[in-house]
C-alpha positions, 0 to 999 in steps of 0.5 A: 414101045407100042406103036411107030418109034420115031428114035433112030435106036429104035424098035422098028419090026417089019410090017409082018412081025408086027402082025405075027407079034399081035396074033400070037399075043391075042392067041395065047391071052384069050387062051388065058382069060376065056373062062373069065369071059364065059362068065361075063357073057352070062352076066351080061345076058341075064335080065334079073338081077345079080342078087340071092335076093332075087329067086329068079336069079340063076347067078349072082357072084363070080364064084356062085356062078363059076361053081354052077357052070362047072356043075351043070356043064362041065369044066369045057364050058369056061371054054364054050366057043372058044374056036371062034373065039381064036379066029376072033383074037388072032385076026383082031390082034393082026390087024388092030397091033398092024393098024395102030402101027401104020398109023402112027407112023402116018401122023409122025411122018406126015404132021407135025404131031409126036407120034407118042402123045396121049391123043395121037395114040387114042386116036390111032388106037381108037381107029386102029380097033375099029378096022380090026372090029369091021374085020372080026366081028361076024367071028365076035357074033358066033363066039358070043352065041356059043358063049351063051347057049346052055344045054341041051346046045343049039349049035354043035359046031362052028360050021352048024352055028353059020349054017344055022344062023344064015338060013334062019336069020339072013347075013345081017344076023353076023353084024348085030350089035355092029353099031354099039360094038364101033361105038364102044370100041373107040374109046375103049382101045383109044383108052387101052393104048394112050393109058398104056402109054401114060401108065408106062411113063408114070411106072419109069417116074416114080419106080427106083432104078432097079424097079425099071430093069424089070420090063416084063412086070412093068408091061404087064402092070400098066396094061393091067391098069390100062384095061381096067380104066378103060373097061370101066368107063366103056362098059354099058355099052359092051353089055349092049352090045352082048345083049343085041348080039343074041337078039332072035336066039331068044329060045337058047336063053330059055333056062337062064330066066327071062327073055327080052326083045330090043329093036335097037341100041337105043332102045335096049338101053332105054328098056335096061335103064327102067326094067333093071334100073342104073345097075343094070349097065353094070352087071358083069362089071366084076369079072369084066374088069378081072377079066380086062386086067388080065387081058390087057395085061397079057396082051401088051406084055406078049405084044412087046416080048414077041416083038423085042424078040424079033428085033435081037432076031432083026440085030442079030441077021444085019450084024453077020 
């Protein structure tokens, strides 16, 4: 299971495994789904809507979109920031799989609450995200705009996007959309653990007994349903999020269509709600939820194999 066992037969890993077994799983699936990502940036940021109806519009469907990148920008391009993007997913995967770890193991050992209920693993996922977040999150900035940026490219490197970030907007620059980012982020995580958690016990009720032998498609099915629950009901305020994290990078945008400027959460979604109507807090909804399938997908399943790996390593030592 994910999170502290309090069973005596059960998996507990070192502090260090648990870390090595989150960072290599954020590792490999962000290698996986990136190009899902680059797509659901560009939808997120473009202010016309996702319609051939709209002539302003430069994409308007998953396949559309993925052929005009391709066209324009090359196969890299589904790939566009994807150093930061794996310091973002090694560091997040660390500390968020760690987190959520020490504190269930916290509430079991110091409440009278079961470390695997519903609440206590949206709690402790919520929080442990949050950490991970504060963590990460100038690295979430820099990936963002890499994501975003069209050709001829603002930023050539990792080390010319800081450099030009800093003197151009000051350290804040790496924490925008920190507010949406924490907001957003709580529920969504806390969502991604208890479901997963919930979906796991619901797979071993109603699958016969030969389904349940198979634990590799049963972590990988109920962390597919976790993230796309989970995404769908936090999702306008990741839009929010990616649209305030672009804030002053305006120029790069250009070539997409329309530009806007937002002094705030609030007001971003205020202006989003009357310029692009109800909708317009869900677009990108479609490879967003392709894209949390997958993600959440290969992140339990990697998660539990590395770990289940590292215990029969952990058996195997104490048994000689």
């Amino acid at each position: 299971m994910v999170g502290y066992d309090p069973k005596p037969d059960g998996r507990n890993n070192t502090k260090l495994q648990v870390a090595v077994a989150g960072s290599v799983s954020g590792l490999v699936t962000r290698a996986l789904i990136s190009p899902f990502d680059v797509i659901k940036i560009r939808f997120q940021l473009q202010h016309e809507r996702l319609s051939r109806r709209d002539p302003n519009a430069k994409y308007h469907g998953i396949f559309q979109a993925s052929r005009q990148i391709l066209q324009e920008e090359g196969l890299t391009a589904f790939w566009k920031g994807h150093i930061p993007a794996q310091i973002l997913s090694i560091g997040y995967g660390a500390v968020q799989f760690l987190s959520f770890e020490m504190l269930t193991e916290l509430v079991h050992r110091g409440s009278v609450y079961d470390a695997r209920e519903f609440s206590v693993h949206f709690a402790c996922g919520g929080l442990a995200a949050c950490t991970a977040t504060l963590t990460v999150h100038p690295v979430d900035v820099l990936r963002t705009r890499f994501a975003a940026q069209g050709e001829p490219k603002v930023y050539n490197t990792l080390r010319h996007a800081v450099g030009t970030m800093y003197r151009s907007e000051g350290p804040r620059v790496f924490y925008k959309g920190l507010a949406p980012t924490l907001i957003a982020i709580f529920p969504y995580a806390g969502l991604q653990f208890s479901c997963y958690s919930s979906l796991k016990h619901l797979y071993k009720w109603a699958m016969p007994a030969e389904g349940k032998k198979n634990e590799n498609l049963q972590n990988l099915l109920c962390g597919s349903g976790a993230g796309v629950i989970s995404k769908t009901l936090t999702y306008p305020l990741d839009l929010f999020k990616k649209r305030l994290q672009v804030g002053g990078f305006e120029h790069a945008r250009a070539a997409f269509g329309q530009v806007r400027r937002y002094k705030g959460l609030m007001d971003c979604a205020k202006q989003v709600l009357q310029k692009e109507g109800a909708l317009g807090f869900f677009k990108g909804l479609s490879p967003s939820l392709l894209k949390a399938a997958l993600s959440t997908g290969f992140m339990f399943f990697w998660y539990e194999f590395f770990c289940n790996a590292f215990h029969c390593m952990n058996r195997t030592a104490s048994q000689r």
